[in-house]
C-alpha angles and dihedrals in degrees: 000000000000086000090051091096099054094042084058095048083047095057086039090059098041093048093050095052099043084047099048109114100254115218117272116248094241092064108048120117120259126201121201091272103045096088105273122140127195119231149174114242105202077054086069092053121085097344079301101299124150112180105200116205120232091192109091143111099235130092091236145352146195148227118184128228120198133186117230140195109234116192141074095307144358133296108268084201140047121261124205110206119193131197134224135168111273103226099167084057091054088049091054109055096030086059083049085061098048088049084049093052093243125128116258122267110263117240114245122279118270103272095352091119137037137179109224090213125005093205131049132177126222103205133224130282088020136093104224142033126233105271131266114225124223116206125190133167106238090197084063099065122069122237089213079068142071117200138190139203134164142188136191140196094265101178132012126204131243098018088297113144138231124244093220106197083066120036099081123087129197129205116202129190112196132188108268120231127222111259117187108248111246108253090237093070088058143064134160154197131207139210088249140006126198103207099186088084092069124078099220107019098267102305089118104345108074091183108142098000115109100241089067075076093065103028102098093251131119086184088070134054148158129267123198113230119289099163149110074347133358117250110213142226130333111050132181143214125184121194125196116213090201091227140040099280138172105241125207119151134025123205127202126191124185139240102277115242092000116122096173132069095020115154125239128185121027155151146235145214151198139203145163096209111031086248108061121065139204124177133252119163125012132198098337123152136242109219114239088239123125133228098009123104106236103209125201121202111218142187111289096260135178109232150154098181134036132190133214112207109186108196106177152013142232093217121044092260136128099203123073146187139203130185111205131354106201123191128207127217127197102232 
């Protein structure tokens, strides 16, 4: 048994080989020629498409854009990735338009976009780089336009390569539709309200009060006051949006089953404050019609409140009624 001792170390030794954790596949190191590609990863989401939204409130604002390591481990030295404009991209799919019998996108307004680095690295022994952010000023662009810009991973690093299907980003702009704005978001106040409309004094029956006006309803509706005394001409409805919104339609409904005391010419406002006033519509005229939305395209107008001024009527009344005001928000 004298070799008992150093058959024991010898299994010690086999079993704590067979048993050490290996590696796992994902973080191994990779060398330029081991199979790893370098990506973008926005290039990977939605054919590598970004719509950007010019529709905002903000100055300015911001996607991101970050360079990867694709393969079965990890990169054992630093890339350095750089960015240029992809040309060739723009070409493309401005050429697909064409085909398509669309106008080209237009290019981006002179400084209306920056990138804050045009080269990233993606360091060793990790899959991503920190991101690249991409500003642009969305007042700069028109909402009549759509644009259209690209860039692409044009140089790796180290003898590394590029997985070219997906190394190129775009960045669209397209023309933003009018959306009605949920009733949720509004709510409004009159210059009179005639209660007795309602059955229960507004708890669950919104009838001549001026948020029957907002509420998403055309079974509702406001009613200016009647009683105990008319209140004339002209009468008045502001509507909060809730929220800094682009404007660019309004829609009136009337009052359902009702052929008196419909207004018929008015205007209509819009602030951002609530105290200083710009015009959007004058003297236009609501159709005596029932049941239809009448709808009014406006200038495209930042807003957060906008005012009904109803000027005059069909019928020689003072008193006056209005179903639903929808507004209408480029998004």
């Amino acid at each position: 048994m004298k070799y008992a001792p150093l058959i024991s170390a010898l299994l010690f030794v086999i079993l704590f080989i067979t048993c050490a954790p290996e590696k796992a596949a994902y973080d191994k190191e990779l060398g330029p020629n081991d199979g790893g590609l370098v990506y973008l990863t926005q290039a990977t989401q939605s054919a590598g498409l970004l719509s950007l939204s010019i529709v905002l409130p903000a100055e300015s604002a911001a996607k991101t854009i970050s360079a990867c390591f694709g393969g079965l481990g990890v990169p054992k030295d630093n890339i350095t990735v750089e960015f240029e404009v992809d040309q060739k991209a723009i070409d493309s799919m401005n050429n697909l338009r064409v085909k398509q019998e669309l106008p080209p996108y237009s290019p981006y307004p002179s400084e209306s976009f920056s990138l804050d680095q045009t080269s990233v690295t993606i360091p060793a022994g990790k899959e991503c780089s920190s991101s690249v952010k991409f500003v642009y000023k969305p007042r700069l662009f028109s909402t009549s336009e759509e644009y259209l810009t690209a860039y692409r991973i044009s140089k790796v690093s180290g003898g590394y390569k590029i997985n070219k299907p997906i190394s190129s980003i775009l960045l669209v702009v397209v023309k933003p539709s009018l959306q009605p704005i949920d009733p949720m978001n509004l709510s409004a106040t009159a210059d009179s309200e005639e209660p007795s409309e309602s059955r229960d004094g507004g708890l669950t029956d919104l009838n001549g009060y001026a948020a029957a006006a907002t509420d998403g309803k055309w079974s509702t509706y406001w009613h200016s006051a009647r009683t105990p005394q008319t209140t004339p001409f002209p009468h008045w409805l502001l509507v909060d949006l809730g929220a800094v919104r682009y404007i660019g339609k309004i829609g009136l409904v009337r009052r359902t089953g009702s052929k008196s005391n419909v207004f018929k010419t008015f205007d209509v406002e819009a602030s951002l404050d609530g105290a200083a006033w710009v015009n959007l519509l004058k003297r236009a005229e609501m159709s005596n019609v029932f049941t239809v939305e009448q709808t009014y395209l406006t200038a495209t107008t930042r807003c957060q409140f906008l005012k009904l001024t109803m000027t005059s009527a069909y019928a020689n009344a003072d008193h006056t009624m209005l179903a639903e005001f929808i507004p209408y928000e480029l998004k």
